[in-house]
DOLUM-396660 format. One record per residue: x, y negated, z of N, C-alpha, C in turn; residue in one letter. Coordinates in steps of 0.2 Angstrom, whole numbers, plus 5000, padded with zeros to 4 digits. Last residue first. Example, Ala and Ser with C-alpha at 12.3 -4.5 7.8 and 13.67 -1.06 7.14 Angstrom:
<sites>
506450115035506850055036506450005039S/506650285039506250225039506650165039A/
</sites>
This chain:
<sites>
510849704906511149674912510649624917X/509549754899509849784908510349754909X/509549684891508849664895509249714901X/510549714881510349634885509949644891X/510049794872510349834878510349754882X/509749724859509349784862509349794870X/509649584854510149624858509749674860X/509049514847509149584841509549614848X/508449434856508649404850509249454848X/507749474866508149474867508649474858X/506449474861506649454867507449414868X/506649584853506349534851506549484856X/507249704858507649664851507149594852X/505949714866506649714869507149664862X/504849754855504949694861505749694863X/505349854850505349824847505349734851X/505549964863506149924858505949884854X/504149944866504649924868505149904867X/503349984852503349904857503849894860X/503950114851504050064845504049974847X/503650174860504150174860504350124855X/502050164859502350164866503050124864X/502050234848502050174847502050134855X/502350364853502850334847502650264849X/501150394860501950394862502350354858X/500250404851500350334854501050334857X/500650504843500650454841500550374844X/500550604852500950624848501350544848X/499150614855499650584862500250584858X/498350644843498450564845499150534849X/499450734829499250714836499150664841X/498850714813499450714819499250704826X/498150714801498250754805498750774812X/498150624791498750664791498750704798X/496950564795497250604787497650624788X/496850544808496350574806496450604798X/498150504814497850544817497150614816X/498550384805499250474806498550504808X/497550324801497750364797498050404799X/497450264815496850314813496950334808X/498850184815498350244822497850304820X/498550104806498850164806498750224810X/497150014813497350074808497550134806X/497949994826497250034824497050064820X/498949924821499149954821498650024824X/498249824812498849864808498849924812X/497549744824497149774819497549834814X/498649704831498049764835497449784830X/499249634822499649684826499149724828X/498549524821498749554814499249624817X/498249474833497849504831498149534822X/499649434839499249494839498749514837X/500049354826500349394829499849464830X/498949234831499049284824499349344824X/499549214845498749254843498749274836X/500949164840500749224844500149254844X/500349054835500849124831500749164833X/499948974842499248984837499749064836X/500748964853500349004857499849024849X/501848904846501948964846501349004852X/501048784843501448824838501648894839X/501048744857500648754854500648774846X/502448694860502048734864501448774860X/503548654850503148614854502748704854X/505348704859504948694853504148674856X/506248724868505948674867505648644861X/506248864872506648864865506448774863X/505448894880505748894881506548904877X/503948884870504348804876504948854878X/504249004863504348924859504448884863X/503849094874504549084869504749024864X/502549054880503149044884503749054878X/501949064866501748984868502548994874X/501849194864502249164860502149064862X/501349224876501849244875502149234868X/500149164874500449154882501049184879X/499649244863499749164863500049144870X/499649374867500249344862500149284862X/498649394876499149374879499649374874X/497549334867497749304873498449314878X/497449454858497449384858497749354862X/497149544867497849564866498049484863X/495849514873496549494879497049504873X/495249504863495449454866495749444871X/495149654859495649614855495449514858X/494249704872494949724870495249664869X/492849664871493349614874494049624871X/492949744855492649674860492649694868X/494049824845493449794850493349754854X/495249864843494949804839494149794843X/495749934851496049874854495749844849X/494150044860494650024853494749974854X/494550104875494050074872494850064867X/494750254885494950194881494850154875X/494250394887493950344888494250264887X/495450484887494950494881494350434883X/497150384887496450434891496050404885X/497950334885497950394886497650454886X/497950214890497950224882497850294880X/498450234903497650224901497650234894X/499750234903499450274906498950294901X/499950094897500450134894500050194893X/499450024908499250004900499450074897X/500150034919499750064920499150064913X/501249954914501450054914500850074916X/500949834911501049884906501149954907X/500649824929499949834920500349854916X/502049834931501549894935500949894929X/502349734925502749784924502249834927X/501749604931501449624923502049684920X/502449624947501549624945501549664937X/503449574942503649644943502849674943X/503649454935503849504932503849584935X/503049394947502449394939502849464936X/504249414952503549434958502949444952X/505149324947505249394950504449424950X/504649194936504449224946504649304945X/504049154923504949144927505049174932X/502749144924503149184920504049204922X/502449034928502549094933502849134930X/502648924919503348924926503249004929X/501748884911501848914909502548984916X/501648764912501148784913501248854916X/503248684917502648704913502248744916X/504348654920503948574921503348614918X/505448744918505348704926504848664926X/505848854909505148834909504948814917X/506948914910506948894904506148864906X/508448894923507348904922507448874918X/509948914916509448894921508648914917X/509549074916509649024918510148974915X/508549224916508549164910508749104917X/507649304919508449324923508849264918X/506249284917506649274926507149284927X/506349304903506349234906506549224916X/506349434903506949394900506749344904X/505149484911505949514914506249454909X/504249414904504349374910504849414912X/504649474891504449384890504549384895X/504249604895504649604892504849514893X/502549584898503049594905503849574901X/501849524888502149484893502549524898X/501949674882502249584877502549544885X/501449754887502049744887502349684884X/500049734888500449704893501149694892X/499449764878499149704879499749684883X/500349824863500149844870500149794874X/500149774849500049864852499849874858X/499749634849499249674849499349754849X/501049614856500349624862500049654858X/501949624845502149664851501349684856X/501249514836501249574836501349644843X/501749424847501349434846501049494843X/503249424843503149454850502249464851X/503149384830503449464832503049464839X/502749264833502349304830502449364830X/503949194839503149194842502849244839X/504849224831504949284836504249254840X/504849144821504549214819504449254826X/505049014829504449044827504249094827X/506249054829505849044837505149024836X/506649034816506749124821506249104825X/506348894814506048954809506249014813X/507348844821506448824822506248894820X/508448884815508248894822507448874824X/508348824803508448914804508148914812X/508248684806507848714804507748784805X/509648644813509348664817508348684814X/510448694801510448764806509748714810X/509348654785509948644790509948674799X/509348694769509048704776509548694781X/
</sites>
């Protein structure tokens, strides 16, 4: 296998990680992808579709939905993410955010938007799941439990993003 294979093969996996990342939390996948990509120079995505993702302005708009995603997950009226519509934005926003990290890796676009909706929908259905085993066989507390997976997206987003650097995203 030759390095520039290895390198196809992560900036794939990392369409699919980051896709799992959306099916836990619709928004945190693209806010994490538009903080890296806005402070990503030069513009890793000048000629795409994809360019707002790049804009201060996208990154601070899809920062306020993930904290108000964060919130809402919270509450006793929030719809299940395997549900309908739900699991079509989480679909939707892992293919947008495995489709931004493969072009800006100038891999072909469409390889990483199918990973990405794999991704999330292998993410929003595991982690539904799980969800309903800690909460209903083991007895754990829901707010207990989303917290955690709160925590889990973000760091795990972050490493992701930022290719294992955890701490990268605050310089």
């Amino acid at each position: 296998m030759t390095l520039n294979d290895t390198i196809m093969i992560r900036t794939y996996l990392k369409a699919f990680q980051i896709g799992v990342i959306a099916g836990m939390r619709t928004m945190t996948a693209p806010a994490l992808v538009s903080y890296k990509l806005s402070r990503t120079t030069p513009n890793p995505l000048p000629d795409s579709k994809l360019h707002f993702l790049t804009s201060p302005k996208a990154t601070n708009v899809l920062a306020v939905m993930a904290a108000g995603e964060l919130v809402g997950d919270k509450l006793p009226q929030a719809g299940d993410r395997i549900g309908f519509p739900q699991i079509l934005g989480r679909i939707g926003a892992g293919a947008v955010c495995g489709a931004a990290i493969v072009e800006a890796d100038e891999k072909p676009t469409a390889y990483g938007a199918v990973l990405g909706a794999l991704g999330a929908t292998a993410g929003s259905f595991a982690f539904f799941y799980l969800r309903q085993w800690l909460t209903h066989e083991k007895d754990l507390p829901d707010p207990v439990v989303a917290l955690a997976e709160d925590a889990l997206a973000i760091g795990a987003g972050l490493l992701i993003v930022n290719d294992g650097e955890f701490w990268e995203i605050a310089s």
